[in-house]
C-alpha positions, 0 to 999 in steps of 0.5 A: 626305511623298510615298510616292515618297520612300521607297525599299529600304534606309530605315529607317521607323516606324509605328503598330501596336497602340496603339505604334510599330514600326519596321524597314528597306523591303526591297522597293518594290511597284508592282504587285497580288501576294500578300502573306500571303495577301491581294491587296494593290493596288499601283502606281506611283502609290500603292506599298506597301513590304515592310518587315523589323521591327527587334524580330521580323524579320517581314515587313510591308507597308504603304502610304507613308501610314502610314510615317515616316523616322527615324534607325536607334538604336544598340542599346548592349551592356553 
């Protein structure tokens, strides 16, 4: 999978301390900006992406390489 396939609105997952972690891209980066205090090296050609995390709501960033499509599970109440 390319990182040019992801895009503001898909729901991804990835490895974070030993387990997997998922959330929503909110944001699609292209360009060097701050992010939690360090310089993160965007482009065109190798994006990173903002992602919201399903469990804390914190915001993450990560590059495409890392990332990986699923399906958003349900949460049953109950």
């Amino acid at each position: 999978m390319t990182t040019s396939e992801f895009k503001v609105g898909d729901h991804v997952e990835w490895r974070h301390d030993g387990s997997k972690t998922s959330g929503v891209i909110t944001e699609k980066v292209t360009s060097e900006i701050m992010f939690k205090g360090y310089v993160r090296h965007a482009s065109s050609k190798e994006p990173q992406y903002i992602i919201k995390s399903d469990i804390t709501n914190h915001l993450a960033m990560h590059k495409g390489t890392i990332l990986r499509r699923v399906k958003k599970q349900r949460v049953h109440a109950g």
